[in-house]
ROPA-969624 format. One record per residue (C-alpha): residue number from 1; z, x, y; residue in one letter. Coordinates in Angstrom, 1 decimal, decimal comma. Layout:
% ROPA-969624
REC/NUM/Z/X/Y/A
...
% end
This chain:
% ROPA-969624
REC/1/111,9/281,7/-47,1/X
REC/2/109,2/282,6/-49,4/X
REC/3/109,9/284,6/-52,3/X
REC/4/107,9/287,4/-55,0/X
REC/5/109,4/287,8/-58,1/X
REC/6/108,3/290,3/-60,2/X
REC/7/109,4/291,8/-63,8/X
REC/8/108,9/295,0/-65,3/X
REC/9/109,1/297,3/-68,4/X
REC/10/108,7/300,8/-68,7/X
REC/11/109,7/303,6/-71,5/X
REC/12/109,6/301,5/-74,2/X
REC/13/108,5/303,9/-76,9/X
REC/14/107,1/301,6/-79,6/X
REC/15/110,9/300,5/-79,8/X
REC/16/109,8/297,4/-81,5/X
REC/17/113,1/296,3/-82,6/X
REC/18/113,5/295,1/-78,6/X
REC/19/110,3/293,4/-78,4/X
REC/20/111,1/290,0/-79,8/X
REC/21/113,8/289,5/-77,2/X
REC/22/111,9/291,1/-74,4/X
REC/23/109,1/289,4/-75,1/X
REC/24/111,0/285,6/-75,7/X
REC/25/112,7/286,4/-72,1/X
REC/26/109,6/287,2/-70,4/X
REC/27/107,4/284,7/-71,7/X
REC/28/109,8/282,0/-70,7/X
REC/29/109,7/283,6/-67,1/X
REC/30/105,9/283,4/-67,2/X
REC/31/105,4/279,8/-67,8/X
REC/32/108,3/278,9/-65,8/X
REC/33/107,3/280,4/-62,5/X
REC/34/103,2/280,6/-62,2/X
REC/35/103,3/283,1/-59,0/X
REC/36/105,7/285,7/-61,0/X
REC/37/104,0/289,6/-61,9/X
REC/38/104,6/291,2/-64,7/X
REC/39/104,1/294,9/-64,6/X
REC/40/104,7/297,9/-67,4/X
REC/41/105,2/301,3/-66,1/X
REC/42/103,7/303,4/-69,3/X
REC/43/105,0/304,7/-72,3/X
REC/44/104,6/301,4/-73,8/X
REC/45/103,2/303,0/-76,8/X
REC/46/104,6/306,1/-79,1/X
REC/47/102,8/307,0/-82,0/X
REC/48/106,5/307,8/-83,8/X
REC/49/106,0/304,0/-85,0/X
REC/50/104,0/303,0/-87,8/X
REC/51/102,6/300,2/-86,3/X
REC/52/101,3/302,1/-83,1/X
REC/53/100,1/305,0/-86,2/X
REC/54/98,4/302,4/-87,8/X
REC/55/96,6/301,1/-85,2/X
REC/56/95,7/304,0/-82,8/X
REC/57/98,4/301,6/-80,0/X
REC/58/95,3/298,9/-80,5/X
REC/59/98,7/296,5/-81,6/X
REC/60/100,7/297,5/-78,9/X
REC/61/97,8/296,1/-76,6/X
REC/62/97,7/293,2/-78,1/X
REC/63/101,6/292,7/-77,7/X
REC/64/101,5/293,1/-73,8/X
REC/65/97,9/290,6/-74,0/X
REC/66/100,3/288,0/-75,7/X
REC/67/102,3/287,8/-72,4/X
REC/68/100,2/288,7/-70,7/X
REC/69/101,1/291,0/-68,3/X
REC/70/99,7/291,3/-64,8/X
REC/71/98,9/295,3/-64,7/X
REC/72/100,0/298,5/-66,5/X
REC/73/99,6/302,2/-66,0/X
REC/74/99,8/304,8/-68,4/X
REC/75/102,1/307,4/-69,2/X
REC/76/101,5/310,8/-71,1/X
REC/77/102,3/308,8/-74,6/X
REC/78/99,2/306,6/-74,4/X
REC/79/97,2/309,5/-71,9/X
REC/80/97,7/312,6/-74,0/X
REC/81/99,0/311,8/-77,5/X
REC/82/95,8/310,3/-78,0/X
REC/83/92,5/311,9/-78,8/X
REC/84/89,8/311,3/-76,2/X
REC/85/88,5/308,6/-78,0/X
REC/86/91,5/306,6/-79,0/X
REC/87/92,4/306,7/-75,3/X
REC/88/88,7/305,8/-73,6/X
REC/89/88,7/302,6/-76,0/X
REC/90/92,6/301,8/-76,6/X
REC/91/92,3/299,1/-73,4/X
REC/92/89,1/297,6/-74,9/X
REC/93/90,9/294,2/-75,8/X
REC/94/93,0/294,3/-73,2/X
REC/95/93,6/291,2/-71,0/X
REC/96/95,2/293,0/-68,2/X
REC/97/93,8/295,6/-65,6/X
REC/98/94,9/299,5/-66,3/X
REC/99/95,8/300,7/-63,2/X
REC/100/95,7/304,2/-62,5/X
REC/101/94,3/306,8/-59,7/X
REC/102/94,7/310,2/-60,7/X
REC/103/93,0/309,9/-64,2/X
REC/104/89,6/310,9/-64,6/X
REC/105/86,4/310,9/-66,8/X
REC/106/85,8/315,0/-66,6/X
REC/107/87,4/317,9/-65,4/X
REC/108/85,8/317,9/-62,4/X
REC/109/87,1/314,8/-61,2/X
REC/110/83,7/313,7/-60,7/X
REC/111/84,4/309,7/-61,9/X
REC/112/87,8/307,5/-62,2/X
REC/113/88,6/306,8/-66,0/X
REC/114/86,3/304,2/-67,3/X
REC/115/89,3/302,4/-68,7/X
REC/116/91,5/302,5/-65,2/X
REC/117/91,3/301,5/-61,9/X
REC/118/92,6/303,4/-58,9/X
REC/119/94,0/299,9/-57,3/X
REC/120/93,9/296,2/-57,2/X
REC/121/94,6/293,0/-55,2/X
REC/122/96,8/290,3/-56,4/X
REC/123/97,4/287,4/-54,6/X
REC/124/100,7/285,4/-55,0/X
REC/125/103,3/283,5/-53,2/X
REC/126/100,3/283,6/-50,2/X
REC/127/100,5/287,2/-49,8/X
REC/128/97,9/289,9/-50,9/X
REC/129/99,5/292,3/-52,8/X
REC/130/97,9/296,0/-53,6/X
REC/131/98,8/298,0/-56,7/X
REC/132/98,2/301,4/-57,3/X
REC/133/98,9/303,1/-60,4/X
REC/134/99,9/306,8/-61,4/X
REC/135/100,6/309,0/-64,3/X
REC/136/102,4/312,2/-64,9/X
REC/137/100,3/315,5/-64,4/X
REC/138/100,0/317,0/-67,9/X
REC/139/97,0/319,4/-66,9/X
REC/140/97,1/321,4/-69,8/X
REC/141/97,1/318,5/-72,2/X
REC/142/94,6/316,6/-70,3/X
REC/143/91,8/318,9/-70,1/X
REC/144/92,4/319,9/-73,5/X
REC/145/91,4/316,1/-74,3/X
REC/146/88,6/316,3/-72,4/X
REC/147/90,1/314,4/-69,2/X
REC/148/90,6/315,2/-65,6/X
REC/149/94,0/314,7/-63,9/X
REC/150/95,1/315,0/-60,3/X
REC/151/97,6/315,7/-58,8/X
REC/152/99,4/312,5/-57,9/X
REC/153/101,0/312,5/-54,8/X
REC/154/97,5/313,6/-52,9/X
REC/155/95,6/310,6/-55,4/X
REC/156/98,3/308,1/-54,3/X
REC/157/97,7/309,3/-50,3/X
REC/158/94,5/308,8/-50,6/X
REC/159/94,1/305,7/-52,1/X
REC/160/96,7/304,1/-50,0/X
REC/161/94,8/305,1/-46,7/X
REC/162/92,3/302,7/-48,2/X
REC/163/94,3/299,9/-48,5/X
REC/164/94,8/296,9/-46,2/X
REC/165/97,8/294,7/-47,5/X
REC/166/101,0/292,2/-47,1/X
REC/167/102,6/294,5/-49,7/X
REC/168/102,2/297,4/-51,7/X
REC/169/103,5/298,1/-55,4/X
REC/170/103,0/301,9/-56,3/X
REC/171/103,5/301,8/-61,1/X
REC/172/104,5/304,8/-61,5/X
REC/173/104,7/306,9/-64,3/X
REC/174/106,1/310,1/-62,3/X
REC/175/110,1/310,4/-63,2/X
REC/176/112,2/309,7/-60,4/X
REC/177/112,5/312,8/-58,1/X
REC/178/108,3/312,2/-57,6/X
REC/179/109,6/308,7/-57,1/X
REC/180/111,9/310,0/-54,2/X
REC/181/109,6/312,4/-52,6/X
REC/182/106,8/309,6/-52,6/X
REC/183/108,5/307,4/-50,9/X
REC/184/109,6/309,9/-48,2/X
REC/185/106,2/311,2/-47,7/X
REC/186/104,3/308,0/-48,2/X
REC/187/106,4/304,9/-46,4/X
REC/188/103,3/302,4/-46,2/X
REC/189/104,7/302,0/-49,9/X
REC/190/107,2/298,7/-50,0/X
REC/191/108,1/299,1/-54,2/X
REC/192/107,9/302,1/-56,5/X
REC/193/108,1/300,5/-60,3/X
REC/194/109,2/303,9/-61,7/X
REC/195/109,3/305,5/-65,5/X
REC/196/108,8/308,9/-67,4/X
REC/197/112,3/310,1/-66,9/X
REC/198/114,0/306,9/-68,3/X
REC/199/115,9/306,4/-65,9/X
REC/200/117,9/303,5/-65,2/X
REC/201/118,9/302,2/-61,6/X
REC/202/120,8/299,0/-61,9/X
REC/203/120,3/297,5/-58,3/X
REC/204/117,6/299,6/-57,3/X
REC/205/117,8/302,4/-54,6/X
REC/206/116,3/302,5/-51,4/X
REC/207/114,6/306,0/-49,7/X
REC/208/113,2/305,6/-46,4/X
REC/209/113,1/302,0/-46,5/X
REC/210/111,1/301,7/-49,8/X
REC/211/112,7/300,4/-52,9/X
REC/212/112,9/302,2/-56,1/X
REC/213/113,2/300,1/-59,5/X
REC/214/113,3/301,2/-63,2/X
REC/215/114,5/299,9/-66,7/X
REC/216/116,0/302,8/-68,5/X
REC/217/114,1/303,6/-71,6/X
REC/218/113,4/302,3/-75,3/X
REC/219/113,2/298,6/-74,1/X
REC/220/117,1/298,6/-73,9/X
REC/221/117,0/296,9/-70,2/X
REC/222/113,9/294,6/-68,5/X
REC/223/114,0/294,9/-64,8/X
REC/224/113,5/292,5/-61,9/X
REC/225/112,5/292,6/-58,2/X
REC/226/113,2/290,0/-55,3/X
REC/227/110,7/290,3/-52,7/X
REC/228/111,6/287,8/-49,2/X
REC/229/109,3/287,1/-46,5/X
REC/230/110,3/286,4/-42,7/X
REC/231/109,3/282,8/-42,1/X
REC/232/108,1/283,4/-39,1/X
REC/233/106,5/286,9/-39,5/X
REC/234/105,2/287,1/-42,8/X
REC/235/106,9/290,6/-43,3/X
REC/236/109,2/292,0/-45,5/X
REC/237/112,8/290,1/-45,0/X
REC/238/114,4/291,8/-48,3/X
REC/239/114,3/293,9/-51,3/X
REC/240/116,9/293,5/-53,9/X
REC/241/116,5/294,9/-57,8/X
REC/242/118,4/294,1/-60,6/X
REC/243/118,0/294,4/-64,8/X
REC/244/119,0/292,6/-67,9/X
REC/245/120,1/294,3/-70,9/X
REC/246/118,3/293,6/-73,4/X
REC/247/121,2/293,2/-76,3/X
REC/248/122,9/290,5/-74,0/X
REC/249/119,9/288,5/-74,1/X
REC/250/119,0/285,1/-76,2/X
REC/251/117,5/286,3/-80,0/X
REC/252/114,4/284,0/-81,0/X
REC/253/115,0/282,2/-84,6/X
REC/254/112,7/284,7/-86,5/X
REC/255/114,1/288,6/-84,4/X
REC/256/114,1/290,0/-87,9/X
REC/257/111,1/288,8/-89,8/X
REC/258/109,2/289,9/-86,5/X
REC/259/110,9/293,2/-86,6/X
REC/260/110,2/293,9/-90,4/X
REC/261/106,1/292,5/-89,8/X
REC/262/105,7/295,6/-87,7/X
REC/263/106,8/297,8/-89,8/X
REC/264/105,4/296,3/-92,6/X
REC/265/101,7/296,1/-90,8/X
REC/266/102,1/300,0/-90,4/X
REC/267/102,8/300,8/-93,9/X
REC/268/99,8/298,9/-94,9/X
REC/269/97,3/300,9/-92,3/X
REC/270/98,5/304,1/-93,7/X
REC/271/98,8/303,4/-97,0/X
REC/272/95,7/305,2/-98,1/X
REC/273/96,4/307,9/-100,7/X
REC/274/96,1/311,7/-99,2/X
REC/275/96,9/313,7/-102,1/X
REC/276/98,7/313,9/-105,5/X
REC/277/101,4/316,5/-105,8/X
REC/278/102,6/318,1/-109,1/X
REC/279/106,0/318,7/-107,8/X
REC/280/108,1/317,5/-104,9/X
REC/281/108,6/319,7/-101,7/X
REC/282/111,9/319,1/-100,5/X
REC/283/112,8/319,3/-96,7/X
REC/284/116,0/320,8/-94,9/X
REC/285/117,3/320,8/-91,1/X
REC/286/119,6/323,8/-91,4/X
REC/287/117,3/326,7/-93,7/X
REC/288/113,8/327,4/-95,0/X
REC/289/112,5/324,6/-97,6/X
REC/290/109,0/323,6/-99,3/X
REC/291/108,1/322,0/-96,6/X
REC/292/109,1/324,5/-93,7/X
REC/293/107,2/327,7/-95,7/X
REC/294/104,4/325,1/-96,6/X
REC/295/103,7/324,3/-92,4/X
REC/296/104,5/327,6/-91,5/X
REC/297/101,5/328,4/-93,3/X
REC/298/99,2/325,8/-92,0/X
REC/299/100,3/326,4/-88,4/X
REC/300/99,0/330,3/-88,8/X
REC/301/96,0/329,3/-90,5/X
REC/302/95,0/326,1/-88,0/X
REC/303/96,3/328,6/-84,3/X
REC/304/95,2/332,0/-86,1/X
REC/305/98,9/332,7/-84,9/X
REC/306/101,0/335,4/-85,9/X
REC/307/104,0/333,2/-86,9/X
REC/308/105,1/330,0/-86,0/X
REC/309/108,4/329,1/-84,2/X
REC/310/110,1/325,7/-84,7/X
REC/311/113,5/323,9/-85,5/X
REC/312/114,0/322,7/-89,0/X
REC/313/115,0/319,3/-87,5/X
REC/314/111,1/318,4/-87,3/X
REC/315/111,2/318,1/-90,8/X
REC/316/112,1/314,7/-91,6/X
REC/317/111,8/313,9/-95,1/X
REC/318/110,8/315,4/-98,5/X
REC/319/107,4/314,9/-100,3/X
REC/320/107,5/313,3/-103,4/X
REC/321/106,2/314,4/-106,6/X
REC/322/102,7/312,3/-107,1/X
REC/323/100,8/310,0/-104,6/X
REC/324/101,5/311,3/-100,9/X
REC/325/100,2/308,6/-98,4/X
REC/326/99,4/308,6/-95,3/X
REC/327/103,0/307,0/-94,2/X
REC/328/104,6/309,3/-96,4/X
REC/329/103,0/312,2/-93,7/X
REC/330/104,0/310,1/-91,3/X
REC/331/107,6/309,8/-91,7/X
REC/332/107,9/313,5/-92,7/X
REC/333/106,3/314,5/-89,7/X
REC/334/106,4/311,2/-87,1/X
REC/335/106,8/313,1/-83,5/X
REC/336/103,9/313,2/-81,4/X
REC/337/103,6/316,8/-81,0/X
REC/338/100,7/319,5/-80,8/X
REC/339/100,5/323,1/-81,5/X
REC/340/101,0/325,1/-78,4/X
REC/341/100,2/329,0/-79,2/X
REC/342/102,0/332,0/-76,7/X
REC/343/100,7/334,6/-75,7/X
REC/344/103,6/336,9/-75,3/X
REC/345/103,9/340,7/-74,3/X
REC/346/106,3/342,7/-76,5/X
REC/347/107,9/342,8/-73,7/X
REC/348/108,8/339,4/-73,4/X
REC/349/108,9/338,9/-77,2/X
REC/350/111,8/340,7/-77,2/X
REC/351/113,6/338,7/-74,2/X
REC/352/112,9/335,3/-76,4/X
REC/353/114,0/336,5/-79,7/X
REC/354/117,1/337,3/-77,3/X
REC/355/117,4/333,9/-76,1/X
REC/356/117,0/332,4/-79,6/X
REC/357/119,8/334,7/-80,7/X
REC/358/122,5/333,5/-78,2/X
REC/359/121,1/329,8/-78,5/X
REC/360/121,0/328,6/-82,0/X
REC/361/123,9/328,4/-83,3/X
REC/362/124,8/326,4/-80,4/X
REC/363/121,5/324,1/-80,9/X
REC/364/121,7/323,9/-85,0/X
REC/365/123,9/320,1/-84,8/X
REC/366/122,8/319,2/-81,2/X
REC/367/121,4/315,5/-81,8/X
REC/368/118,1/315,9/-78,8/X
REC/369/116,2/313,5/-77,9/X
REC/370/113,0/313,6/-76,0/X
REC/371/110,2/316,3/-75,4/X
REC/372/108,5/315,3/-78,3/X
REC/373/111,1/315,2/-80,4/X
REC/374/111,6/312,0/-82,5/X
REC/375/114,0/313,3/-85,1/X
REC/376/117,6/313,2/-85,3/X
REC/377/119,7/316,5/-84,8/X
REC/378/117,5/319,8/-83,5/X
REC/379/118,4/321,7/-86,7/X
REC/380/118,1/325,5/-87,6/X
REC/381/115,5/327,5/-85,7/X
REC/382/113,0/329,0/-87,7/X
REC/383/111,6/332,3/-87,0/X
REC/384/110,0/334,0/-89,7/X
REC/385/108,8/337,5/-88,6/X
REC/386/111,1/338,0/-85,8/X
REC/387/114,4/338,5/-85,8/X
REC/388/117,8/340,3/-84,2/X
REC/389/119,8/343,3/-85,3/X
REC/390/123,4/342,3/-83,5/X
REC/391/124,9/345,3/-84,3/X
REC/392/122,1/347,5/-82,8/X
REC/393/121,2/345,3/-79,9/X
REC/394/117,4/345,2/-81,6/X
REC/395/114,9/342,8/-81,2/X
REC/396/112,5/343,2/-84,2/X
REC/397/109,0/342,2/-85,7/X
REC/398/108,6/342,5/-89,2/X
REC/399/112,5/344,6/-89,5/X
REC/400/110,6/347,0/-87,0/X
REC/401/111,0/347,4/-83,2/X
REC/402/108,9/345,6/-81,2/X
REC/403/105,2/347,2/-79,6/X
REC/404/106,3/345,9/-75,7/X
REC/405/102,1/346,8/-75,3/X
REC/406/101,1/344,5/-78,0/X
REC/407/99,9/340,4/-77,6/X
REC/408/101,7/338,4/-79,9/X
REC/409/100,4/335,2/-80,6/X
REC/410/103,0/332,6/-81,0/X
REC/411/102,5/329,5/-81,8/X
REC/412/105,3/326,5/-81,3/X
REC/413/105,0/323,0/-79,8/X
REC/414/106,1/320,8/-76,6/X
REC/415/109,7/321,0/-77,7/X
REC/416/110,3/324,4/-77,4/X
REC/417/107,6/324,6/-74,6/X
REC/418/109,2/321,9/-72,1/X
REC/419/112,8/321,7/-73,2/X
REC/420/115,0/323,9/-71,3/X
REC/421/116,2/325,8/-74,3/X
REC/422/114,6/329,3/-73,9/X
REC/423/113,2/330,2/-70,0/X
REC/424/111,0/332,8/-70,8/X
REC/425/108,6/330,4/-72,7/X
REC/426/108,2/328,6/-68,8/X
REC/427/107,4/331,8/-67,7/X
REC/428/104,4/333,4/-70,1/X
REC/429/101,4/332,1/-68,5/X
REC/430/99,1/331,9/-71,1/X
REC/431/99,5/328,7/-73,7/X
REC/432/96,7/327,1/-75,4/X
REC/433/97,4/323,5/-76,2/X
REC/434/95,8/322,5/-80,0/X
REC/435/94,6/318,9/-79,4/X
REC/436/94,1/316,1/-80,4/X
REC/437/95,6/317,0/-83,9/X
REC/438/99,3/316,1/-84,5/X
REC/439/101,3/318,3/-86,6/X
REC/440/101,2/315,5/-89,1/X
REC/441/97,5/316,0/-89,0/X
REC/442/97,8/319,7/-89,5/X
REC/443/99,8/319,1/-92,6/X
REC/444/97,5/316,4/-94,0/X
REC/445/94,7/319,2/-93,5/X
REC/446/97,1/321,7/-95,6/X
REC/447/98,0/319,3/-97,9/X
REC/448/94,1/318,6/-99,0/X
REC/449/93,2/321,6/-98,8/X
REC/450/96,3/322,6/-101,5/X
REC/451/96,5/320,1/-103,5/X
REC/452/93,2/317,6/-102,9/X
REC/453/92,5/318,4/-106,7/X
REC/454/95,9/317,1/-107,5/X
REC/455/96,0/314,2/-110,4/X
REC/456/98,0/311,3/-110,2/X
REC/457/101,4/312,1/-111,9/X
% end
């Protein structure tokens, strides 16, 4: 009976601690079995790295290239924490296709991606095999960038009425229930290679006769797909899935060394000096520091917001007195976030200020993980103009009531906008998305303009 074997990663976040062993495992799989695929699902790269930092996820390329792999997609960490640029010319060395069919050059959807395509043929084990690629809809951040982006269930219908093939392989960088209601809707598809939700599904799980596979997240598990063929049809015998976690598996001689060189080529791309400061600015996750009232400032100036809402948790180191690199921003500030700015009614103002109330105390020690956030606990929530009079039942602005008539403009960023913390922020339909800055960026921008007379100290 003849047999497709193919691997696949997804999710891994710049987790470069994994690499090494993922890596070893795959490369041996390579040159031991020539009609093997390889695929990653997106999310490869994540900018919280130094090494992905330092090289715009240029390295990270080069990491899948040394394999290489077969295919990849994209998810939203290499399609919209990028600027437009970074993005159009992050595949240029790549020795792989990018495969994706919702992506496109303008907002029009006038022309694929220049860096993608919508599909392509492999042939192994004598069987022509079709992949199609597709990423997460984040329309705001997308356009924002200067891209266009579909919507993916009507890009993948499309392209697979095209397609004429043994088997079909949808990557897809969609989160699992997408996964689920694709395969219902779309049954020409034989294997959804899934990611964006991280999550993990240890043998696979069939809908409607298609099988679902996916590896967890952070590089913590490497998946693999059987696929057997009826000897005498040709079709589809069996599906099975299965993953390998990655802890269990063999450690090459030099794990360590390799793990310290990327953090150690990071530190040397962002190790250019940004300012000189005469005093340190000290950081902390549970009140107001230097650093918090220093941002705060920057976010008003950069949004021409009214205040600026975040957790103190964002904050992730001090400053120190004298040279402040480059690194040093990025490991105060090392989450891929941008400014998102509110526009909120009093009205509903006053319904989030009530949220915040009831929530933060039971948010101040929660350790989160995801939307964004790449620090360690969520920390105190920081709301400098608004506040809550408990004992009067008040919302306030500025120790007054609230105008429900006035616009407030708020500005925040994708944790507090996609986390399910506080509803009414879902609900206010106008948000601006600042890109392609990072915060980090922001603050290097404040930091210059405050101190880029500074003198070495």
């Amino acid at each position: 009976m003849e047999r497709l074997t193919i691997w696949h990663t997804n999710d891994i976040h710049s987790h470069l601690d994994k690499w090494p062993r993922i890596f070893t495992f795959l490369r041996e799989k390579r040159l031991a079995a020539k009609d093997d695929l390889f695929f990653d699902i997106g999310d490869f790269i994540d900018r919280v790295h130094p090494f992905t930092e330092g090289s715009m996820g240029q390295g990270n390329v080069d990491l899948l290239n040394a394999l290489p792999f077969d295919a990849v997609t994209i998810g939203n960490n290499e399609g919209a924490a990028l600027g437009h640029e970074e993005l159009e010319h992050l595949y240029d060395r790549a020795k792989f296709p990018v495969v994706c069919c919702n992506i496109y050059e303008d907002k029009a959807q006038t022309e694929l991606a220049k860096f993608a395509k919508s599909s392509i043929y492999i042939t192994k084990a004598n069987k022509k095999i079709a992949v199609i690629g597709a990423t997460a809809c984040f329309t705001e951040y997308y356009e924002a960038l200067g891209w266009g982006i579909e919507e993916p269930i009507r890009a993948i219908k499309r392209e697979v009425a095209k397609i004429s093939a043994d088997v079909i392989i949808l990557l897809s960088h969609l989160g699992l229930p997408t996964d689920e209601k694709i395969a219902t809707e779309i049954p020409e598809i034989d294997l959804i290679l899934g990611g964006h939700t991280h999550h993990l599904l240890e043998e696979g799980k069939v809908v409607n006769n298609t099988l679902l596979a996916a590896a967890g997240r952070w590089g913590e598990y490497v998946g693999e797909v059987t696929v057997e063929f009826d000897e005498n049809t040709g079709h589809i015998a069996a599906k099975q899935a299965r993953v390998y976690k990655t802890e269990d598996l063999p450690a090459p001689p030099n794990e360590a060394d390799q793990v310290e060189a990327f953090l150690a080529q990071g530190k040397a791309e962002l190790s250019q000096k940004v300012v000189a400061l005469p005093h340190q600015l000290e950081h902390n996750w549970f009140k107001r520091s230097a650093v918090s009232d220093l941002f705060h400032e920057a976010a008003c100036e950069w949004t021409k917001a009214d205040t600026f809402l975040t957790n103190a948790g964002i904050y992730m180191t001090d400053l120190p007195r004298g040279v402040v690199t480059a690194y040093d921003i990025h490991q105060l500030l090392p989450h891929p976030l941008n400014f998102i700015v509110l526009s909120m009614t009093g009205i509903e103002l006053d319904v989030l200020i009530r949220e915040i109330a009831q929530k933060e105390a039971e948010l101040r020690d929660i350790p989160l993980r995801g939307f964004g956030f790449r620090g360690e606990i969520f920390g105190a929530i920081l709301t400098s103009r608004m506040s809550f009079d408990a004992d009067n039942d008040i919302a306030l602005w500025d120790e007054k009531a609230i105008n429900p008539e006035k616009i407030y403009r708020i500005a925040t960023h994708d944790t507090f906008v996609y986390a399910p913390f506080f509803p009414i922020i879902k609900r206010v339909t106008q948000k601006e998305v600042y890109t392609p800055e990072l915060l980090r960026d922001v603050m290097t921008w404040k930091l210059k303009e405050k101190y880029g007379g500074g003198q070495d100290q």
